[in-house]
N, C-alpha and C positions, 0 to 999 in steps of 0.2 A: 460726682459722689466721692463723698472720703473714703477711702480704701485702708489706710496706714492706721497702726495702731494708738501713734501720739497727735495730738494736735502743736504744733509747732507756734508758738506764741512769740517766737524770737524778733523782737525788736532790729536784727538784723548779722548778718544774714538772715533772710525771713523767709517764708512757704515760695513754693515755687508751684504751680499748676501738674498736679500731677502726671497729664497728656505729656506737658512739655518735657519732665523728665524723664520719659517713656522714650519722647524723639530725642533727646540729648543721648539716651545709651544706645541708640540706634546709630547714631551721626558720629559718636564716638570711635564705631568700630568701622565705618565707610560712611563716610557721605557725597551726596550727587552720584552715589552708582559709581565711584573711582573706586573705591577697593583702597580707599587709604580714610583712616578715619580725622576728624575736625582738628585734632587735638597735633596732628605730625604734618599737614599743610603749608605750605610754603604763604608765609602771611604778602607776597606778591603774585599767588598764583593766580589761576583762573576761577577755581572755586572760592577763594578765601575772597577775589575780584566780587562773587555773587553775592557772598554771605553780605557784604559793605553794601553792595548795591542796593538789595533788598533788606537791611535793615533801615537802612536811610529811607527809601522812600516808604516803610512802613509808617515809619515817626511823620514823612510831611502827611500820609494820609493820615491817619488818627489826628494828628494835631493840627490839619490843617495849616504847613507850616511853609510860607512861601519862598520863590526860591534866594530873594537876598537877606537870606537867613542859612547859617551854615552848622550844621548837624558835626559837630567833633566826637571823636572817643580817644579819650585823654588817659593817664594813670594816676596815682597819687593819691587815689579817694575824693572825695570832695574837701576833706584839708587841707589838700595841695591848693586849693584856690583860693584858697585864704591869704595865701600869700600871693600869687599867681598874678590875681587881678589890683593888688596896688602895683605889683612890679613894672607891669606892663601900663596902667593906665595915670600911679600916680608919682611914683618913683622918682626923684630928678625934676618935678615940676614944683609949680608952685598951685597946684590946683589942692582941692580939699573934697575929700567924700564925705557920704552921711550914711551912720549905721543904727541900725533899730536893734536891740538888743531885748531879744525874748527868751534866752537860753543860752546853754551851754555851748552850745555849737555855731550861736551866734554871736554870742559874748567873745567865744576865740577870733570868728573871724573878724571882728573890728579888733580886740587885743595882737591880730597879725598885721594889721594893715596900719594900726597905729606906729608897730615900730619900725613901720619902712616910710611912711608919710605919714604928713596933716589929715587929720580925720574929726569928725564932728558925728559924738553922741547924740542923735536927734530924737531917741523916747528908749524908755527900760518899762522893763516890766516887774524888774527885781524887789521892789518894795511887798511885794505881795509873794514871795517867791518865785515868780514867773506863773501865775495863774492864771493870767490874763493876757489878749491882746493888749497893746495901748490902743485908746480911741482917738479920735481924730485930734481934739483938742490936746492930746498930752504930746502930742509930735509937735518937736520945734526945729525947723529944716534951717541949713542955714544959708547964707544968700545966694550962693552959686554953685553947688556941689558938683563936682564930676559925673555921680550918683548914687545912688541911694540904694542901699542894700538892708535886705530883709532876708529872713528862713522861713517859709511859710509854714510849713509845721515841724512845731519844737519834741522831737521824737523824745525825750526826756522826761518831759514835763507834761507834755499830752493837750498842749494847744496847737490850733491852728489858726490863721489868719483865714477868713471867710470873705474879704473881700480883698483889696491890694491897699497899703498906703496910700493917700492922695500928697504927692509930690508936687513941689514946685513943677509949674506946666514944660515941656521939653527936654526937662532931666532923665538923661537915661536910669530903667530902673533894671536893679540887678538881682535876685531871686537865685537862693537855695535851696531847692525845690526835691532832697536829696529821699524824705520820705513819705510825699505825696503826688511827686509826680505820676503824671496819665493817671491818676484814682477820681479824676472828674475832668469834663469837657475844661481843653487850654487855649486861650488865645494870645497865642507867640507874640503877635505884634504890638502888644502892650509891654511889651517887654523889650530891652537891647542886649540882654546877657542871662540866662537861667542855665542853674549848671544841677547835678545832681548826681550821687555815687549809685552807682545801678543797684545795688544789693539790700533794699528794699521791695519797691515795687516793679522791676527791670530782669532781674538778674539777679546771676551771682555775685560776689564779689569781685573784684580785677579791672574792672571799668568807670570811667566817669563819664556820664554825658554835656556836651557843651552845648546850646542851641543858642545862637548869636548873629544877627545882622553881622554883615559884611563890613557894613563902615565904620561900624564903631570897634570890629577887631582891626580894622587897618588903623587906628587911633594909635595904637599901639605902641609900645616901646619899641626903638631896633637896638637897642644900643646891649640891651641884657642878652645871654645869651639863647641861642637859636631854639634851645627847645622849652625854654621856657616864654616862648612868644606865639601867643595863637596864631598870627599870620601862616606859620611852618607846618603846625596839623592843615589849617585850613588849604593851603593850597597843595597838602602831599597827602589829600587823601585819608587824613589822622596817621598816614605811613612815614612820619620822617625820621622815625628808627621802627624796628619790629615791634608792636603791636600787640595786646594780651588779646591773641585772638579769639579764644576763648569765650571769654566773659562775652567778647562784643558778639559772637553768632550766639550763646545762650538770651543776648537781649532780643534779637532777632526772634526767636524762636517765642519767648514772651510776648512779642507784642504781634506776632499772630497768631495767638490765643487769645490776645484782647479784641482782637478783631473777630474772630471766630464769636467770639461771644456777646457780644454788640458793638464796641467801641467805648468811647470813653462816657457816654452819657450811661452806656449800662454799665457800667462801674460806678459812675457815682450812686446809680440805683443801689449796687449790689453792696455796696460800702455803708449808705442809710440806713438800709434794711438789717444790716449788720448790728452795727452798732447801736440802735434803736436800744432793743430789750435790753443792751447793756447798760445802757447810760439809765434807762427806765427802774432799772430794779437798784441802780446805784442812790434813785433820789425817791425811792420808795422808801429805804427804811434807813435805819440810823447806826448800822453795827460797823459799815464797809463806809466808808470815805469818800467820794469822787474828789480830787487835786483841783483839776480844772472846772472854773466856772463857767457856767451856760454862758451860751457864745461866742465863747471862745474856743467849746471840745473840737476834739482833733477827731478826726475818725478812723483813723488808720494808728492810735495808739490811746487806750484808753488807761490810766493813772488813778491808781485807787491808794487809801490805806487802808489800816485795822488798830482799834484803839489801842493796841502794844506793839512793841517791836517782837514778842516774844510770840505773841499770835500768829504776826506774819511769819518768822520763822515758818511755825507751825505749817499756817495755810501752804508755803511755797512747796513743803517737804511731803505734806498728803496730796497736793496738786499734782504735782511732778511720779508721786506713785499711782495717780487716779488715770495718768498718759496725757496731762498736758503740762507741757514743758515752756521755756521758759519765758516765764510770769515775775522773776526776780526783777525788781524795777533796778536802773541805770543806780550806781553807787552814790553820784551823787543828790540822788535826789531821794533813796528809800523806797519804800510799800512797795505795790504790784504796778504793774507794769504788762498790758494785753494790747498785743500788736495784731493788727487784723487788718493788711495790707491785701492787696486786690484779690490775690491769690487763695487767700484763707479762706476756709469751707464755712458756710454758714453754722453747719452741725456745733463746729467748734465754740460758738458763742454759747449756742442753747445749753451744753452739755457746761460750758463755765459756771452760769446763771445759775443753773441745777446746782453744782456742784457747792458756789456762794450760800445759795437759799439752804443746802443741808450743813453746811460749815458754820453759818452764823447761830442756827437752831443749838446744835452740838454745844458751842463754846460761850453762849449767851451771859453764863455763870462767870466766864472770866473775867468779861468786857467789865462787867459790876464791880469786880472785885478790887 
């Protein structure tokens, strides 16, 4: 049950479970019964040894993640691996990857990986603004790629990919999976690399998660230097300097509240169920917008307009005074912008929809005008 008096719509940093912030101020001022709280921990102790421990095998239970697959907690954001992953895997070669470009944040990452290697634009979305997935036939892979990189959902733009590319067979595929991971059952082993900034559906901000087969980070560069080479988390434990330990026990803490509360198939329930009456009253009537077109919506970020830029002003500024905050969409994309990652209370939609259905009545005379 919602407690607080805003709804938190933020695109990211995003809501957080309010149990969890409960045990976050608790753990803050001692955790495990030591008398010294999470945040003053020696990130080599015995406690901070637990928190790794049992974050880690939290992630292989919910995702089913087996064990020549290696669980990182990395820093940098998930921007950092924009670059990260030519350096190590295309850098110095002559090999060539393949990027799908459905947004902004996937657009950078093949514009990072461009300027350090050969890379191959294999589908966009941008003719349409990024409104769309591309469908199968608009993907043109090219002979041999190293692999193939996607963002499953374009937190911006308000699409998701609902299935995975269909890739040349044996190519490793690579997924930025930064703001919809665990919001629906995941199967790791279709994958050789999925990485994700926790400060969506995870966590707070200060972490990135890496989840990667063993052989394909031993692929690796050695030649760049040590901490920019996954082998170094991977075999010191994500310790091979001090660690934002932080963020990584607040994911801990996250993902046993996902368990608590089903696992990942009851998240994808509670994410449907969500999102539904949104998307429903968006293609009900004609005043509010929906960006993304069916089949392609995202459900953990739903992208609306309003026939003026002056409306929207309007709607973000009574929004934001009615207690739900922020709905301002991404600069570069405009309109509204309603993030409703795992954590977000259902209440919080209904009370939008409401809010929509009395705002469009109110301003009906302008949309005309």
């Amino acid at each position: 049950m919602h407690t607080r008096k805003t709804f938190n719509f933020s695109a990211g940093p995003g809501v957080l479970a309010e149990s969890v912030l409960k045990q976050i101020q608790k753990d803050i001022w001692d955790i495990h019964g030591t008398g010294i709280g999470v945040l003053e921990h020696s990130h080599r102790g015995g406690s901070i040894d637990r928190v790794f421990d049992e974050t880690q095998a939290l992630f292989r239970e919910l995702a089913g993640i087996p064990d020549n697959y290696k669980i990182l907690f990395m820093t940098g954001g998930a921007s950092a691996q924009f670059h990260l992953l030519p350096m190590n895997f295309l850098a110095g070669t002559n090999k060539t990857a393949d990027y799908i470009d459905t947004g902004v944040w996937a657009n950078k990452a093949y514009k990072e990986a461009k300027a350090l290697a050969s890379v191959h634009l294999a589908g966009s979305s941008e003719d349409k603004n990024h409104s769309y997935i591309p469908g199968k036939d608009a993907l043109k892979f090219s002979a041999s790629p190293a692999y193939v990189h996607y963002c499953s959902n374009n937190t911006i733009y308000g699409t998701e990919w609902h299935r995975m590319p269909e890739a040349p067979s044996g190519v490793p595929i690579v997924c930025d999976m930064s703001s919809d991971i665990f919001s629906r059952p995941l199967d790791v082993t279709k994958f050789h690399f999925i990485y994700a900034g926790a400060q969506k559906n995870l966590g707070p901000a200060g972490t990135t998660i890496v989840i990667a087969r063993e052989d394909f980070l031993e692929q690796g560069s050695k030649t760049i230097p040590s901490l920019c080479q996954y082998r170094e988390y991977a075999k010191n434990d994500s310790r091979p300097n001090t660690p934002p330990v932080f963020p990584i026990y607040a994911v801990g803490e996250v993902l046993k509240w996902i368990k608590s509360e089903g696992g990942l198939k009851a998240m994808q329930s509670r994410n449907e169920a969500k999102a539904k009456p949104l998307y429903d009253f968006l293609d009900a009537q004609d005043f509010f917008r929906a960006h993304a077109q069916k089949g392609s919506r995202s459900l953990m970020n739903v992208t609306f307009r309003l026939p003026t830029e002056d409306l929207e002003k309007q709607f973000i500024k009574e929004a934001t005074a009615a207690g739900m905050d922020g709905l301002k969409g991404h600069r570069s994309a405009g309109g509204m912008r309603a993030s409703i990652y795992n954590a977000f209370p259902p209440e919080g939609v209904t009370a939008l929809v409401a809010f929509m259905e009395k705002f469009a009545k109110a301003n009906a005379n302008k949309a005309m005008a």
